[in-house]
N, C-alpha and C positions, 0 to 999 in steps of 0.2 A: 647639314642644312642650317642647324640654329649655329653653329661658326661662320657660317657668312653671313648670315641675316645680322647676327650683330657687330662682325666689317662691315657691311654697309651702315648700317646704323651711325656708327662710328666714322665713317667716311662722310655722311650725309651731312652730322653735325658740324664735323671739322671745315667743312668744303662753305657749309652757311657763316660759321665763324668769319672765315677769310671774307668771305663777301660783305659781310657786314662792317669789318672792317676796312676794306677797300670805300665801301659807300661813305661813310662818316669820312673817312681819309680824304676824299674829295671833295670835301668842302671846307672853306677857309677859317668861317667862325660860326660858334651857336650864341644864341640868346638865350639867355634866364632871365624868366619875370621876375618881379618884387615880391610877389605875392603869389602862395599857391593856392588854390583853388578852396582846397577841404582846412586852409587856415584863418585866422580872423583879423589880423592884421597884418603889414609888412613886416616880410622877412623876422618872422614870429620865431624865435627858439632860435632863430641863426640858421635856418633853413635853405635860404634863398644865398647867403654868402659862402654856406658849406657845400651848398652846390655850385656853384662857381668855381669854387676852390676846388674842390674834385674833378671838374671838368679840366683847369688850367693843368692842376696834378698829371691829369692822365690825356696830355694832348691834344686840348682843344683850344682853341684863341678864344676864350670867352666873354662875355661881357652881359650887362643890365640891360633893358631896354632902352634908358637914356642917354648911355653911352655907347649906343649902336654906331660902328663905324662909318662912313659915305661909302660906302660899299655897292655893289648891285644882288639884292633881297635873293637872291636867288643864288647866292654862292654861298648861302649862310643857312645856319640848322636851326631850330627853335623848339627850346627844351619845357618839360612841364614833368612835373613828380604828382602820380595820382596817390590817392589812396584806399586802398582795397577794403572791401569789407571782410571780419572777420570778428571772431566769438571772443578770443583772447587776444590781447597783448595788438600790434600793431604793423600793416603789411603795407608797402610802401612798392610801387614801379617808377622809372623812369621812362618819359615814353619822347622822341624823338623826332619831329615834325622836320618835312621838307616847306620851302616856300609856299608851295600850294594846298598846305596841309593834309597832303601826304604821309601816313605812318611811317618812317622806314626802320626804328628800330624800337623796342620796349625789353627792357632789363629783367633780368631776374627778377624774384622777388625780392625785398629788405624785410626780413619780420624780427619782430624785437615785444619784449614782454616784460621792459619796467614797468612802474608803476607811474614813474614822474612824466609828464610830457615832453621836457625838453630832452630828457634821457632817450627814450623810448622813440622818437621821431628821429633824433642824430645818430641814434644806434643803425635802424633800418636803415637811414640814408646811406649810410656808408655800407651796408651790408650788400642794398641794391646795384651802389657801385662795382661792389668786388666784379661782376662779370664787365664793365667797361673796363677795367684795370688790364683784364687778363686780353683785352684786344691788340690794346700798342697801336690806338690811333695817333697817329702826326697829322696836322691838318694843314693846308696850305698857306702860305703867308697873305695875308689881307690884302686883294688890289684896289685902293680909294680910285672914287669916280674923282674927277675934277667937275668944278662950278657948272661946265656945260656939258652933264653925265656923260663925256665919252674916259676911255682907260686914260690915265695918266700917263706922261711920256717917262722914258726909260732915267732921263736926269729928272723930273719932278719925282718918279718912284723911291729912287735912291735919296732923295732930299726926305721923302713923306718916312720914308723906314727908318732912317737917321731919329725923325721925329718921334717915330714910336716905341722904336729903343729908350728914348729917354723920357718916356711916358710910361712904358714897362717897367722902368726901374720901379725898385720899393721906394713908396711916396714916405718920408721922414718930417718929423714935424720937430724944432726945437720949443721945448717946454724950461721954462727953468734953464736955462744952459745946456741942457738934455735934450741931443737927437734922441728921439721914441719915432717909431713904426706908427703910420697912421691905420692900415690894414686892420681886419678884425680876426682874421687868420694869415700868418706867413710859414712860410714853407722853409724850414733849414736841413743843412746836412753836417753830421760831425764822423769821420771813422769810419764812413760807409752803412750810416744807419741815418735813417727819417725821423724830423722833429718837427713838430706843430707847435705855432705860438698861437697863444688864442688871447685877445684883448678883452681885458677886464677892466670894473670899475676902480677895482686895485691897483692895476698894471696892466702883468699879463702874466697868462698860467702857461710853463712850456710839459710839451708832452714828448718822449717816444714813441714811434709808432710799433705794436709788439703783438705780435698773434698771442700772447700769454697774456694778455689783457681781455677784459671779457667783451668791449666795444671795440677793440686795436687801436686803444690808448691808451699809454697810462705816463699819468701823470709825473715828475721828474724832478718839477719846483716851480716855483713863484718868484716872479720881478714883481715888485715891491717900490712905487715910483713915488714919493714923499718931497714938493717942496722940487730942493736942489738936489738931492741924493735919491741914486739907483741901485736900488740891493737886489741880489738875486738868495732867494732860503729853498735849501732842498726839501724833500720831503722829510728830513731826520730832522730836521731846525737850524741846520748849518747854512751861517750867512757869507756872501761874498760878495763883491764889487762886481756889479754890471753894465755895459757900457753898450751902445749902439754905435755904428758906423756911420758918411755919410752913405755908404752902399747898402748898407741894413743889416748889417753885420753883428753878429752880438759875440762879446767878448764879457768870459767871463774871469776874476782873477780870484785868486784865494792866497795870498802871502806870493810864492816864487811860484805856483801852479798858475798855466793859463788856459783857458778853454775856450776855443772857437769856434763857432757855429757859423756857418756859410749860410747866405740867403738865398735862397732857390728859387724868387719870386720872378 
């Protein structure tokens, strides 16, 4: 009797999983605010862009409130990160609004127990992710209204996609003679492993992403952006020439070594 009781259990969960990701799968794009609720200013600690970034990560067409597509409201999800009470350390949900404010889905928990606040909130963030990761939402491609809100015709769609392709692209900025990454996180891949650039006042810090890391990052090295020169320095103080793409590409060279990292963005 207790071997079936926890097949079904186990059934029950699995069979809600599927559903929930069929639900979010059906719709095209979510919204992140600027600002979360339990914080004091905009996208404070990088909250609001590392959610974005998590959501693009794992499947969904995201976007700010301002750059909400012409879209019809109702094909689109609308995201909000509460935060829980609790005695220690720091507990974090994501919770999932349809148009009509509608619940349809709330995350795990994220709990996290630095001490620093920026630590401690991106820590949970990502913790609370882990169960959107393990969904494998795909979300539909964005259909724009045209001027007189009816669907766009099958040759405007293909013109407005064309459009958003090269809108998606990583937005690159020359500085100095240096293409740099405008983004405040971009997403690369080198070898079959995941790397985060995260933009700093310095440059940018790149990370691995590594279950042996105690937030699932650890850190890798520093671009180093001075003037005309782009140095990439590991974590051991070893320097080398880094370069950005017009695609967002980062190249990195050390004598006859070269290291490529793909933009994922």
């Amino acid at each position: 009797m207790t071997r079936l009781l926890l097949i079904f259990i186990s059934l029950f969960f699995a069979t809600n999983a599927i559903s929930q990701n069929a639900n979010l799968s059906d719709y095209s794009y979510v919204i992140v605010p600027n600002q979360f609720d339990f914080l004091k200013e905009k996208d404070q600690y990088q909250m609001n862009s590392m959610s974005k970034f998590y959501f693009e990560k794992n499947g969904f067409n995201a976007y700010f409130a301002e750059d909400a597509p012409n879209a019809n409201r109702c094909d689109g999800l609308y995201a909000n990160v509460e935060e829980l009470k609790t005695i220690l350390g720091t507990k974090l949900q994501i919770v999932i609004k349809d148009c009509n404010d509608n619940e349809i889905y709330r995350s795990q928990e994220g709990k996290s127990k630095y001490k620093e606040f920026d630590k401690t909130y991106q820590d949970a963030l990502r913790k609370a992710f882990n169960s959107i990761e393990g969904m494998r939402v795909k979300q539909k491609d964005v259909i724009l209204l045209s001027d007189n809100s009816s669907n766009t015709t099958v040759s405007d769609q293909t013109k407005l996609k064309t459009e958003e392709a090269e809108l998606t692209k990583p937005k690159v900025s020359r500085v100095s003679g240096n293409l740099l990454p405008d983004a405040k996180f971009s997403n690369y891949s080198n070898s079959g492993k995941t790397f985060l650039l995260r933009k700093t006042t310095e440059g940018y810090s790149l990370y691995e992403e590594s279950a042996n890391a105690s937030d699932g990052l650890l850190l890798i090295g520093k671009i180093i952006v001075m003037d005309k020169v782009v140095k990439y320095m590991d974590t051991s103080g070893k320097v080398s020439d880094a370069s950005f793409d017009p695609s967002g590409n980062l190249t990195i060279k050390d004598g006859s070594s070269v290291t490529n990292y793909l933009s994922e963005n």
